[in-house]
C-alpha positions in Angstrom: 122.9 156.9 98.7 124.7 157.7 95.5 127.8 159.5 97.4 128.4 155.8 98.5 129.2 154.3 95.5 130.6 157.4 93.6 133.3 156.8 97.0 133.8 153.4 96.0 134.0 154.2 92.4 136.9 156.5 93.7 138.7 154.4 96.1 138.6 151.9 93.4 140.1 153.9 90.8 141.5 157.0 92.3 142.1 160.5 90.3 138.8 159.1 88.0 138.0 162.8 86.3 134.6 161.4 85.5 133.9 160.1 89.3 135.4 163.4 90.8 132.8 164.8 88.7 130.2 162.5 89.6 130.5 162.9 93.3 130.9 166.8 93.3 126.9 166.5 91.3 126.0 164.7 93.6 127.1 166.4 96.6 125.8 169.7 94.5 122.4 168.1 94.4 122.5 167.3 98.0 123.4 171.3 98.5 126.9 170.2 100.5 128.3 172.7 98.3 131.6 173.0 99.9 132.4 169.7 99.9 131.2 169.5 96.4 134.0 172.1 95.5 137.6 170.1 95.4 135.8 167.3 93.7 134.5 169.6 91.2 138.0 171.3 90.7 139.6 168.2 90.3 137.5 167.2 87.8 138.3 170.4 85.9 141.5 169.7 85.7 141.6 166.3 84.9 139.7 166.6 81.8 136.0 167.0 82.4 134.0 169.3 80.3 133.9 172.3 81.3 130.4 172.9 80.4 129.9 170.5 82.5 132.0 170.4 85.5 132.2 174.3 85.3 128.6 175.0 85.5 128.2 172.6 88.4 131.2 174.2 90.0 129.7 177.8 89.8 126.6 176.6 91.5 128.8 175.0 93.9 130.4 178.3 94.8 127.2 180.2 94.8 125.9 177.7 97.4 128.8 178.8 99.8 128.0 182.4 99.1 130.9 183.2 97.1 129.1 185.0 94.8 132.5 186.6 93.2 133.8 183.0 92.6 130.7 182.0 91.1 130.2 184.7 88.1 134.2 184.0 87.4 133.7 180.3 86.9 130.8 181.0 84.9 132.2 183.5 82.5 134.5 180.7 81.6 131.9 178.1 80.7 130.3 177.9 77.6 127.9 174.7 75.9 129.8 172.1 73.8 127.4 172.9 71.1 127.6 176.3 70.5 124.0 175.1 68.9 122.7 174.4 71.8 120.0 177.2 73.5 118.9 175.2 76.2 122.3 175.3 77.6 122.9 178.5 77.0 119.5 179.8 78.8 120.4 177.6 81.5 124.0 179.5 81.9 121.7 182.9 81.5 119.3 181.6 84.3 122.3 180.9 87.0 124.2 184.3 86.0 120.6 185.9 86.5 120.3 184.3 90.0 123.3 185.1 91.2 122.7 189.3 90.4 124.3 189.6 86.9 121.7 190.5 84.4 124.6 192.1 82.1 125.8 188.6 81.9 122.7 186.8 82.0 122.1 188.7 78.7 124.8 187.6 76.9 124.0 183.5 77.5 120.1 184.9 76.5 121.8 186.5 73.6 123.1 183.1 72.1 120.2 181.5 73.4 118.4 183.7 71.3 120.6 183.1 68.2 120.6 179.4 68.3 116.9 179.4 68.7 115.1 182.6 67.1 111.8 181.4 66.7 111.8 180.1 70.4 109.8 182.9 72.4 111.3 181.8 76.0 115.0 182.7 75.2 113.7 186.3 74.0 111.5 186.4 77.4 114.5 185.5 79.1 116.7 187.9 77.6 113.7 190.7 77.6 114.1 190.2 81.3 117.6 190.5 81.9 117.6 193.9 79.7 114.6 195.4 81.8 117.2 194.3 84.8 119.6 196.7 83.7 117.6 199.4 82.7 117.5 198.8 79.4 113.6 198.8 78.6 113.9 199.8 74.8 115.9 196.7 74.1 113.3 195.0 76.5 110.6 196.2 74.7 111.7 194.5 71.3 112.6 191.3 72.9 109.4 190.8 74.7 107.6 192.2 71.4 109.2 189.2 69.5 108.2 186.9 72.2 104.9 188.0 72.1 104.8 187.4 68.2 106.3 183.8 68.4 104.0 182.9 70.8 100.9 185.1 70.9 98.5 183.0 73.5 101.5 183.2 76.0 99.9 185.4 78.9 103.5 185.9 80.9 105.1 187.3 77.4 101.7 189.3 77.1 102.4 190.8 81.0 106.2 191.3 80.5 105.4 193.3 77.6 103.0 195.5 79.2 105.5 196.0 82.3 108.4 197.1 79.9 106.0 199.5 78.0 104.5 200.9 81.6 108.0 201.3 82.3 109.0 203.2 79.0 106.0 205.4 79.6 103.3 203.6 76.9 100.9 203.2 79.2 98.2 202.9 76.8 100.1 200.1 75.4 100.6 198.6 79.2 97.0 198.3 79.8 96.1 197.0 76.2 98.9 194.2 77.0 97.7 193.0 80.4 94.4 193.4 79.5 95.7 190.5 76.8 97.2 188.8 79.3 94.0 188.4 81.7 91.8 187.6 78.4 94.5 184.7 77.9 94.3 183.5 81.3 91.3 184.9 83.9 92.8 183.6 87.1 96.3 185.3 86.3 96.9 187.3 89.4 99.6 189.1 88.6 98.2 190.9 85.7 95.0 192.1 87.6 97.4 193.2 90.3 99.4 195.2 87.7 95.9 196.4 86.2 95.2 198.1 89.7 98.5 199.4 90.1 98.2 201.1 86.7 95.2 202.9 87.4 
């Protein structure tokens, strides 16, 4: 329903940035990614922010499949306020989705340094290190995630998946033995307790 007026809006004043924008959102939201696409680039280059326009333009292209076009737009965008870690895990969570941890990890990365004491932006960028590989520097990111936010059950199991994968198994079990004492329905952590046996 909102197309319809965003297309007036448009008809009434053509080459509108802001309503190019608007309609490629919406036809974003509405997963017609392809049509979503010139809208989107128009509003690029008539001014939009590309925070904005960009990120909703990478999503765009991922919905087509063009996972190449995609992680290019994205390396381009950043958040308006360079303050801002909610923008910048939400740039790490798309880069993440579409099979680039390595870049996923440097939007966590800022995340991280705009919000230290947050524990989800070390989670998130605990995560995209384990992705690569990279389970030392997983380790310490989930260990500081853990700290912020001790009663958090997933940081307690993400922690005890990065040590199993370093080798600490002792330290594995102790952390999902947390995790279940946290929460006694949490599934995953008794699956990962049989699997370590």
């Amino acid at each position: 329903a909102a197309l319809a007026h965003f297309q007036r809006a448009a008809d009434l004043e053509p080459g509108s940035a802001e309503v190019e924008y608007a309609m490629g959102q919406a036809l974003v939201d509405a997963r017609r990614y392809k049509d979503a696409i010139p809208h989107l680039e128009q509003a690029l280059r008539g001014g939009v922010r590309v925070d904005l326009a960009g990120y909703d333009l990478a999503r765009a292209r991922a919905g087509t499949g063009d996972r190449a076009g995609a992680l290019q737009t994205l390396q381009g965008v950043r958040p308006e306020n360079p303050n801002d870690a909610v923008a910048w895990s939400a740039l790490g969570q798309l880069a993440v989705q579409l099979q680039s941890p390595s870049l996923g990890a440097a939007f966590f990365n800022e995340a991280v340094r705009a919000a230290p004491m947050n524990a989800k932006p070390h989670q998130d960028l605990g995560l995209a290190l384990a992705m690569m590989g990279r389970f030392p520097d997983a380790i310490a990111q989930f260990e500081q995630a853990a700290a912020i936010d001790p009663r958090d059950p997933a940081a307690q199991l993400n922690l005890a998946v990065a040590y199993a994968e370093a080798g600490r198994k002792a330290d594995a079990r102790a952390r999902a033995e947390e995790a279940l004492r946290l929460n006694p329905n949490y599934e995953r952590a008794k699956q990962f307790l049989r699997a370590l046996r």
